[in-house]
Every structure is written in structure tokens, then in C-alpha cells.
BASE-232834 format. One record per residue: x, y, z of N, C-alpha, C in turn; residue in three letters; residue number from 1. Coordinates in steps of 0.2 Angstrom, whole numbers, padded with zeros to 4 digits, always signed. Layout:
BEGIN
{{X,Y,Z},{X,Y,Z},{X,Y,Z},ALA,NUM},
...
# end
This chain:
BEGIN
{{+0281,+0265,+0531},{+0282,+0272,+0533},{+0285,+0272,+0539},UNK,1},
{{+0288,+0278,+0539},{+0292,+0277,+0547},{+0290,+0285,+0549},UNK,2},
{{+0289,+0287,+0557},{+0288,+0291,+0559},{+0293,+0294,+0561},UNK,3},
{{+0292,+0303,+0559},{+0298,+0306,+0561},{+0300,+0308,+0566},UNK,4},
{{+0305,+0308,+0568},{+0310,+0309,+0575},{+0309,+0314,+0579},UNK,5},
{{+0308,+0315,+0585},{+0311,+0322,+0588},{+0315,+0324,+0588},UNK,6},
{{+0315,+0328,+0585},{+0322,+0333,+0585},{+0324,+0339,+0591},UNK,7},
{{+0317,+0339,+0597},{+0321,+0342,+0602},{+0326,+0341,+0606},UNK,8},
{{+0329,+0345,+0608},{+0334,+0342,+0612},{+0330,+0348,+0620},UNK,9},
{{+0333,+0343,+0625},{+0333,+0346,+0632},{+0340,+0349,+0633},UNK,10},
{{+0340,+0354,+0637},{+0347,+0357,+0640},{+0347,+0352,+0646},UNK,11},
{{+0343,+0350,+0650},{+0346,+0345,+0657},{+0340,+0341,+0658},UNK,12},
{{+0343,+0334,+0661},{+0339,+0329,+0663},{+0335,+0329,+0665},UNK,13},
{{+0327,+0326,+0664},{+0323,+0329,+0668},{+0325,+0325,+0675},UNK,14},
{{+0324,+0327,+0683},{+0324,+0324,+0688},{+0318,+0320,+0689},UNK,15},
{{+0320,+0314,+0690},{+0313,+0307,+0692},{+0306,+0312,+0694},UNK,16},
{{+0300,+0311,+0694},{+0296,+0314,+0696},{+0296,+0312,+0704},UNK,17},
{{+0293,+0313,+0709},{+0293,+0311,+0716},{+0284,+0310,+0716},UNK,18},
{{+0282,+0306,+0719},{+0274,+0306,+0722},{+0273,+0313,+0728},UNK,19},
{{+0269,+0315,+0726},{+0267,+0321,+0726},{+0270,+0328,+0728},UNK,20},
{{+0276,+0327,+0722},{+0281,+0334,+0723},{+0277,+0338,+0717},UNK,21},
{{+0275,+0342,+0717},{+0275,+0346,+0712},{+0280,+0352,+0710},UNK,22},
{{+0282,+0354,+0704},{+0289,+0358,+0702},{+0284,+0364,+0702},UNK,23},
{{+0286,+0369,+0702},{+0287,+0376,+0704},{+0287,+0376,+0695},UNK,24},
{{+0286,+0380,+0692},{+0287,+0383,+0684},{+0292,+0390,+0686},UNK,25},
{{+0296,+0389,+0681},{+0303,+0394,+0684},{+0298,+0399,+0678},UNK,26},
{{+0300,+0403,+0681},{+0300,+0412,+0676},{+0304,+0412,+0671},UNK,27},
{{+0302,+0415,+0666},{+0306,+0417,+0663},{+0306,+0423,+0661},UNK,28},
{{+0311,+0426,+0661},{+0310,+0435,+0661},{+0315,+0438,+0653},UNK,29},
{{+0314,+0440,+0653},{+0319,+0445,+0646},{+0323,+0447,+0647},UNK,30},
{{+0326,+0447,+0653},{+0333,+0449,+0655},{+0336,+0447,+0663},UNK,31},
{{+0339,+0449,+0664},{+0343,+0450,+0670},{+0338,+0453,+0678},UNK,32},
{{+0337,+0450,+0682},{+0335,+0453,+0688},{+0337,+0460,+0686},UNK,33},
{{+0344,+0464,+0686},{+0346,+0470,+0688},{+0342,+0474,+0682},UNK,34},
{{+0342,+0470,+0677},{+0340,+0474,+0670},{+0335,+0475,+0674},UNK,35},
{{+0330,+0470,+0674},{+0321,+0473,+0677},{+0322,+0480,+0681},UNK,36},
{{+0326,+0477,+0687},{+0326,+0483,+0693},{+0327,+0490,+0690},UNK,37},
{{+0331,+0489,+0686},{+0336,+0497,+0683},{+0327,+0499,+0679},UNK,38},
{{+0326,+0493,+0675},{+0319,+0497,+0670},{+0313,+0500,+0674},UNK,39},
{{+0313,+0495,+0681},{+0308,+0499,+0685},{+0309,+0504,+0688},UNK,40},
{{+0314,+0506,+0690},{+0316,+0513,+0693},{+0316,+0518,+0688},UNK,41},
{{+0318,+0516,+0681},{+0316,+0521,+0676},{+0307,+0524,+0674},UNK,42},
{{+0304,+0517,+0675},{+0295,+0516,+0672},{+0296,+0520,+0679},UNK,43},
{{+0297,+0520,+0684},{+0295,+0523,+0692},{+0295,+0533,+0691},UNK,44},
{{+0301,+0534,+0689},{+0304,+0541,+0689},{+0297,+0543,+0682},UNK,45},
{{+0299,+0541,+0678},{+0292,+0543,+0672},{+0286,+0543,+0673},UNK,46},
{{+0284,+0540,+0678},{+0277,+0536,+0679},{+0275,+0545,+0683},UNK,47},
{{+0279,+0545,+0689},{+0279,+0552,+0694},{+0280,+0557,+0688},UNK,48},
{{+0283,+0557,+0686},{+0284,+0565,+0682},{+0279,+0566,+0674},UNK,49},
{{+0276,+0558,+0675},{+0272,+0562,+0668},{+0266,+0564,+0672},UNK,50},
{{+0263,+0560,+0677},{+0258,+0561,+0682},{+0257,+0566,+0683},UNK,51},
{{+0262,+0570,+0683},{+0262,+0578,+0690},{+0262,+0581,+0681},UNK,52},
{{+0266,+0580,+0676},{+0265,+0586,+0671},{+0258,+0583,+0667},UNK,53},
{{+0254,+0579,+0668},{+0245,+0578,+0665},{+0242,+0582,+0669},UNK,54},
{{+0244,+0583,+0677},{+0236,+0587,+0681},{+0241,+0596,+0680},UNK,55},
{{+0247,+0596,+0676},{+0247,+0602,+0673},{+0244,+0606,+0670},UNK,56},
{{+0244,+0602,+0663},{+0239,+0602,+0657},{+0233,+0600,+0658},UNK,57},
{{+0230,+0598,+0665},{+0222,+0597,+0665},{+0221,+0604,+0667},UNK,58},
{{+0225,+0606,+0672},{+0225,+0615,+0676},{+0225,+0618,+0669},UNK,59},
{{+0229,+0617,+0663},{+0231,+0623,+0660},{+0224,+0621,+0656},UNK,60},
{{+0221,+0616,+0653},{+0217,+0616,+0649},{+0210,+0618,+0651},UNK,61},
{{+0209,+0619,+0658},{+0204,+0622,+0661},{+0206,+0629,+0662},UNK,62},
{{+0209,+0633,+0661},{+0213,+0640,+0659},{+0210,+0641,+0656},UNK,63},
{{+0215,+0637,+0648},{+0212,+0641,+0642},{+0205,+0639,+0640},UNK,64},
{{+0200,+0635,+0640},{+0194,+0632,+0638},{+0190,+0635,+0642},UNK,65},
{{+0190,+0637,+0649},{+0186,+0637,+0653},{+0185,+0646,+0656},UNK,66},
{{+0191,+0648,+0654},{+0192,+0656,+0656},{+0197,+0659,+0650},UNK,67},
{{+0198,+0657,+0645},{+0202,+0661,+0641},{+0207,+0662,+0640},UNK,68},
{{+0211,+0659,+0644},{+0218,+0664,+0648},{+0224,+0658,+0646},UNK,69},
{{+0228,+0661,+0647},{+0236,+0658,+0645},{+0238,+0658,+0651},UNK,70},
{{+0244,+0656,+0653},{+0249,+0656,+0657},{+0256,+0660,+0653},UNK,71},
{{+0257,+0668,+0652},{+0262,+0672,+0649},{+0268,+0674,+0654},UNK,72},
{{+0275,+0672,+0651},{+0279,+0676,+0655},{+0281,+0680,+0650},UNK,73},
{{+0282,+0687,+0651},{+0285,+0695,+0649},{+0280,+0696,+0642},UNK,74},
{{+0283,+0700,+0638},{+0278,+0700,+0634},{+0276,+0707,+0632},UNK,75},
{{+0271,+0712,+0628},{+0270,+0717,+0627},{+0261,+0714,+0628},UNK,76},
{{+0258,+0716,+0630},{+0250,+0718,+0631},{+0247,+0722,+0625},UNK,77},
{{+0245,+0720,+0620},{+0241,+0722,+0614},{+0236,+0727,+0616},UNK,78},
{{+0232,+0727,+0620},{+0227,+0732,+0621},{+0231,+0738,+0624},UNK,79},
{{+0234,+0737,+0630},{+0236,+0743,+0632},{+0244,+0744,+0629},UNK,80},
{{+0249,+0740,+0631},{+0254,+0742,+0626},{+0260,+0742,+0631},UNK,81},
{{+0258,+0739,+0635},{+0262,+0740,+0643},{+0267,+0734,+0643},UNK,82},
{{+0271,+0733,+0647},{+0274,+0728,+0647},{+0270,+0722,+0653},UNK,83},
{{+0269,+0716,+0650},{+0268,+0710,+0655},{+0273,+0706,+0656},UNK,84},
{{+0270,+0706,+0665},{+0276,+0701,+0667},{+0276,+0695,+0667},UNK,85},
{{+0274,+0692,+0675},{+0271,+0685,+0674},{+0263,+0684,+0676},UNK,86},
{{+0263,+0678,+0672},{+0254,+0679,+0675},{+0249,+0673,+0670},UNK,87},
{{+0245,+0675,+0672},{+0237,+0673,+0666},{+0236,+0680,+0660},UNK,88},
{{+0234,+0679,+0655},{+0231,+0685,+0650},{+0228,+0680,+0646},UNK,89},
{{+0223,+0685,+0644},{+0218,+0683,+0640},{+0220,+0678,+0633},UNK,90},
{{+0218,+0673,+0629},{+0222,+0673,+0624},{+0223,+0675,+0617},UNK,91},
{{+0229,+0677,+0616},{+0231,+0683,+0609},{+0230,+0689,+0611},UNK,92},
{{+0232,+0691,+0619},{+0231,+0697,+0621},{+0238,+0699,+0623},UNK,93},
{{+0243,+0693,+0622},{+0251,+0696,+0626},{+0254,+0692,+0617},UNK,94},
{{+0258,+0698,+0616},{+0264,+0698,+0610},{+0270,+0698,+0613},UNK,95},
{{+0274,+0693,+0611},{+0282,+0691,+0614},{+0283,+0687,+0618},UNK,96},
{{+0286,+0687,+0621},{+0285,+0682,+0628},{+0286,+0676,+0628},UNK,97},
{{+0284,+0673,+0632},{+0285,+0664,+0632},{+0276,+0661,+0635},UNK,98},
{{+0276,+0659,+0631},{+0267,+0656,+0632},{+0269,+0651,+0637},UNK,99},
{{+0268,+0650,+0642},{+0272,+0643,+0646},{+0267,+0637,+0647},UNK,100},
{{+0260,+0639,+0643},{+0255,+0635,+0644},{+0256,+0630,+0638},UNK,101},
{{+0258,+0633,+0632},{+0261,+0628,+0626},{+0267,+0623,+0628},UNK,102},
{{+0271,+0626,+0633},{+0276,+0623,+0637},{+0276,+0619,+0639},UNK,103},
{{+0268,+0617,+0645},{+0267,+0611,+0645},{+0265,+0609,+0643},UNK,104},
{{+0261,+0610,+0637},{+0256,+0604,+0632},{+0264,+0601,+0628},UNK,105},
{{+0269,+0604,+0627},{+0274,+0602,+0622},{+0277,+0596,+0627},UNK,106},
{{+0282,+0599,+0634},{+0283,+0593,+0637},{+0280,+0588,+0638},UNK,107},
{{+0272,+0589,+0642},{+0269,+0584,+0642},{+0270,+0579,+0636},UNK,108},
{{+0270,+0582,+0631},{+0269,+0576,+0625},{+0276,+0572,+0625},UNK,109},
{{+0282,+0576,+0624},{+0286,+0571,+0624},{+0288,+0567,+0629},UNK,110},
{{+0287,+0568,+0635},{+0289,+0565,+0641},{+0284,+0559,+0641},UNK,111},
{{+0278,+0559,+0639},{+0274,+0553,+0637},{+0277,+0549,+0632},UNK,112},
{{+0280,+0551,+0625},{+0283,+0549,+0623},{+0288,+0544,+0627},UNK,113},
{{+0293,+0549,+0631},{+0299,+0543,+0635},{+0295,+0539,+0641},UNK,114},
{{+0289,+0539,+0642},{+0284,+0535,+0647},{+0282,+0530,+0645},UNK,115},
{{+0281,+0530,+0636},{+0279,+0524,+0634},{+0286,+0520,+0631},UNK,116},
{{+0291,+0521,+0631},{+0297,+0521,+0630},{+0299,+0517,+0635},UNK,117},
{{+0299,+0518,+0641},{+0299,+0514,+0647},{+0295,+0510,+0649},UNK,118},
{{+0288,+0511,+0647},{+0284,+0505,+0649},{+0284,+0498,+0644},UNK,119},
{{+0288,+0499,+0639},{+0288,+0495,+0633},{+0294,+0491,+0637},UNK,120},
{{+0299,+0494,+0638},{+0306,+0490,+0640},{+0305,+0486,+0647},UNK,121},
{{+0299,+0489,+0652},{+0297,+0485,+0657},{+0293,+0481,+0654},UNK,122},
{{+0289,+0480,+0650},{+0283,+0475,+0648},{+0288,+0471,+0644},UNK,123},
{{+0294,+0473,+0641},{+0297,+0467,+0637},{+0301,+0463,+0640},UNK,124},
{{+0304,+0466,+0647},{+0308,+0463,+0651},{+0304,+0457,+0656},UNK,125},
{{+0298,+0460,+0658},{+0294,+0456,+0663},{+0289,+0449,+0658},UNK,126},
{{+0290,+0451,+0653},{+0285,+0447,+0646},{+0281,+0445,+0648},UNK,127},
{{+0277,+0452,+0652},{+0270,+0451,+0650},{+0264,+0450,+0644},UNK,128},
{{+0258,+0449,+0646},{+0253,+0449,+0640},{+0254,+0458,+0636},UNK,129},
{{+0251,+0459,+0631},{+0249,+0465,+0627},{+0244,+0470,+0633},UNK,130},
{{+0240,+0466,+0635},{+0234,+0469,+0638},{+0236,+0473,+0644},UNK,131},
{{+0242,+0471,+0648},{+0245,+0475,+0654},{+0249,+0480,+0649},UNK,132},
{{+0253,+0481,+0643},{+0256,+0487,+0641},{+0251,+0491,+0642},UNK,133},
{{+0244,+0489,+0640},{+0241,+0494,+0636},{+0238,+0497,+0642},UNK,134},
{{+0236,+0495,+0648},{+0236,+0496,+0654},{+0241,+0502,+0657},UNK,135},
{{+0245,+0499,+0656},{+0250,+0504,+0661},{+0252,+0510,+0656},UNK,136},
{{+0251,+0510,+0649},{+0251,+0516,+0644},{+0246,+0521,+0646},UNK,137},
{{+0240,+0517,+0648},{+0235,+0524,+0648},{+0237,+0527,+0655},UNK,138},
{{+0241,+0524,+0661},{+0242,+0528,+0666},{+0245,+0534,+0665},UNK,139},
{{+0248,+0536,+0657},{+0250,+0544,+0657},{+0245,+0549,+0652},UNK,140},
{{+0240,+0544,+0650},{+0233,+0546,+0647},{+0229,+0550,+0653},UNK,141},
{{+0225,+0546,+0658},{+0220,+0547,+0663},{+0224,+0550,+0669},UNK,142},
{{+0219,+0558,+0671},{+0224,+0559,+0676},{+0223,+0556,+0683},UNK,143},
{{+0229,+0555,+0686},{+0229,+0550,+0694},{+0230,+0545,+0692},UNK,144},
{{+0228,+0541,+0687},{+0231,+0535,+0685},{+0237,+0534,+0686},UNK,145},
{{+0242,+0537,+0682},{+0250,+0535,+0682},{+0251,+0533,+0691},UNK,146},
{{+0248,+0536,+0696},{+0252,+0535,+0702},{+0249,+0527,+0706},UNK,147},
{{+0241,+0527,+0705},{+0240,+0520,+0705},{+0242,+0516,+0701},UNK,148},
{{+0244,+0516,+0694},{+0248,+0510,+0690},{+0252,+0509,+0693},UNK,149},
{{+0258,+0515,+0694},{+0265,+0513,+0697},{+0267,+0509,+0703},UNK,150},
{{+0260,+0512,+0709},{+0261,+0507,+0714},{+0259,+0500,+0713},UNK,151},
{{+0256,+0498,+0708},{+0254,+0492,+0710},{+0257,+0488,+0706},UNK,152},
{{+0261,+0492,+0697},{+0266,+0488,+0694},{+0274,+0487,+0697},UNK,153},
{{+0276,+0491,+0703},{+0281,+0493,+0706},{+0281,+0486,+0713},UNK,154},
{{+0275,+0487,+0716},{+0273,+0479,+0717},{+0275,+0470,+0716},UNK,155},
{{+0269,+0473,+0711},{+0271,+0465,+0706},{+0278,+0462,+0705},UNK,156},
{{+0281,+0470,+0702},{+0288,+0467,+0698},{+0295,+0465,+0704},UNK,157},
{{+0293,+0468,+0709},{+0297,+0466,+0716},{+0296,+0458,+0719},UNK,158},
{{+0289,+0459,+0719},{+0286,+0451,+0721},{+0289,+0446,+0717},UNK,159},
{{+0289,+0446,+0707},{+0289,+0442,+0704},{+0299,+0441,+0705},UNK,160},
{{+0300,+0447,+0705},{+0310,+0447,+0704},{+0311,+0444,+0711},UNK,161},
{{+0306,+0444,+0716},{+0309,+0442,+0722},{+0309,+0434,+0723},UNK,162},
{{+0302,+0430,+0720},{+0302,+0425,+0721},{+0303,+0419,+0715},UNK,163},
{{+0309,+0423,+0712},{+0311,+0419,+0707},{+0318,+0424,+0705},UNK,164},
{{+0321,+0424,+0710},{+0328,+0427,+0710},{+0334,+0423,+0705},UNK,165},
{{+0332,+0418,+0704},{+0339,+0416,+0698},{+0334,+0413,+0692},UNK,166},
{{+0328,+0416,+0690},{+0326,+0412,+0685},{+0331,+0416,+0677},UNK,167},
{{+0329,+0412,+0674},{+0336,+0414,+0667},{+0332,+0416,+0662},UNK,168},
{{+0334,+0424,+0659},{+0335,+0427,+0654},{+0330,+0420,+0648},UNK,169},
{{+0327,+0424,+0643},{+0324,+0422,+0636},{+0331,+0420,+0631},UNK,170},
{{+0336,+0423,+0632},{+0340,+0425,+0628},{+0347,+0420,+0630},UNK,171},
# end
């Protein structure tokens, strides 16, 4: 019987090893340094703006669950019959209008949609573990989260892009 062959191949020689040199483990990233950079600035800008529209919707959800009230622009006032401008009112007490509290429960959702959107393309470019997506996903869950996640994945990803400036793409 004969044993079968390796069939790997190396892209380059390994170099002699040296008494007591140890090699450095290159990085390997899922893209291009610039890629990463462009995704962190995108995961940066979402991270800020879902952050400030969650303590929107914690403001709005303490309105409506805790006092009743909307955030209504114009509108007619059911009770009295008058025109409303801007404001708080009771809710199902202003007809017409623009309910601006539905406003932010709607943005907030989609723009958390575009948060995890970016957080995926940063976590696939950095190829991290699953456990840090899931991390930096709940930063648009928890409020104040999003701005500690950012600062300290905004960190990382500079230190890792810095101290491995030519490691080579997955691909």
C-alpha cells in the first residue's frame, strides 16, 4: 500500500527558521485596508445616528406609555374641533396631521436595519468571531450602547489596520 501524497501546494518558500526568531502571524482580512477603513466610517456614521434615533424612541415611548400623549404636527382636535399645531396630545385625540412619534419608531427601524447592514460588512471584512457581530448588533438594541461599541470597535479596527498595513485580502 502506498500512502497518499500531499497535494498542497505553498504560494512561497518557507524562509530557514532562525534560533529564536519568532514570525509574527500575518492577518488576514476580507478585504483591502481602504475597504475596512470606507466600512468603518460607514459602521461610525450609523452607529451615531442609530444611537441618537433609540434615545428618541425611548423619549417617545415614555410619552406614549407613561403620559398618553403623541408627538402631533397640525391636525384637527376631536374634542374641541380646533386646529392643532405642534405639540404633545393625548392619543386618538388629534385627526389628520402627521403623528411624528410613529416617525420615529418607523425610522428608527429601518436605519437599524442599515446598522446591521453595516455591522455585517465590518465584521466580514475584519473576520471576526460571530460573538462580536452579535455584540456590536445589540449596540443599536441597548440605549448608549451604540456610542461605547463604536468607540472601542473604531479602536480595534485602526490598531489591527495599523499594525498589519500590507496583510493580504481572503480572496
Amino acid at each position: 500500500m502506498t500512502e497518499p501524497k500531499n497535494t498542497e501546494s505553498s504560494t512561497a518558500p518557507e524562509a530557514p527558521a532562525q534560533p529564536g526568531a519568532k514570525a509574527a502571524p500575518k492577518r488576514r482580512f476580507g478585504g483591502t485596508p481602504a475597504q475596512i477603513l470606507s466600512a468603518l466610517k460607514f459602521y461610525k456614521y450609523l452607529a451615531y445616528a442609530t444611537g441618537v434615533m433609540l434615545l428618541l424612541l425611548v423619549v417617545e415611548l415614555i410619552f406614549r406609555y407613561g403620559f398618553g400623549s403623541v408627538l402631533v404636527a397640525g391636525g384637527t382636535d376631536t374634542v374641541t374641533g380646533a386646529a392643532h399645531g405642534f405639540g404633545l396630545a393625548p392619543i386618538h385625540s388629534v385627526t389628520g396631521g402627521v403623528n411624528l412619534s410613529t416617525m420615529v419608531l418607523i425610522i428608527h427601524g429601518w436605519m437599524y436595519v442599515v446598522y446591521l447592514i453595516s455591522d455585517f460588512r465590518l465584521w466580514t471584512l475584519m473576520r471576526w468571531p460571530f460573538s462580536r457581530l452579535v455584540l456590536i448588533a445589540l449596540g443599536g438594541v441597548v440605549p448608549f450602547l451604540s456610542f461605547f461599541v463604536e468607540a472601542k470597535v473604531h479602536k480595534e479596527v485602526l490598531a489591527e489596520v495599523a499594525a498589519n498595513p500590507k496583510a493580504g485580502k481572503r480572496y
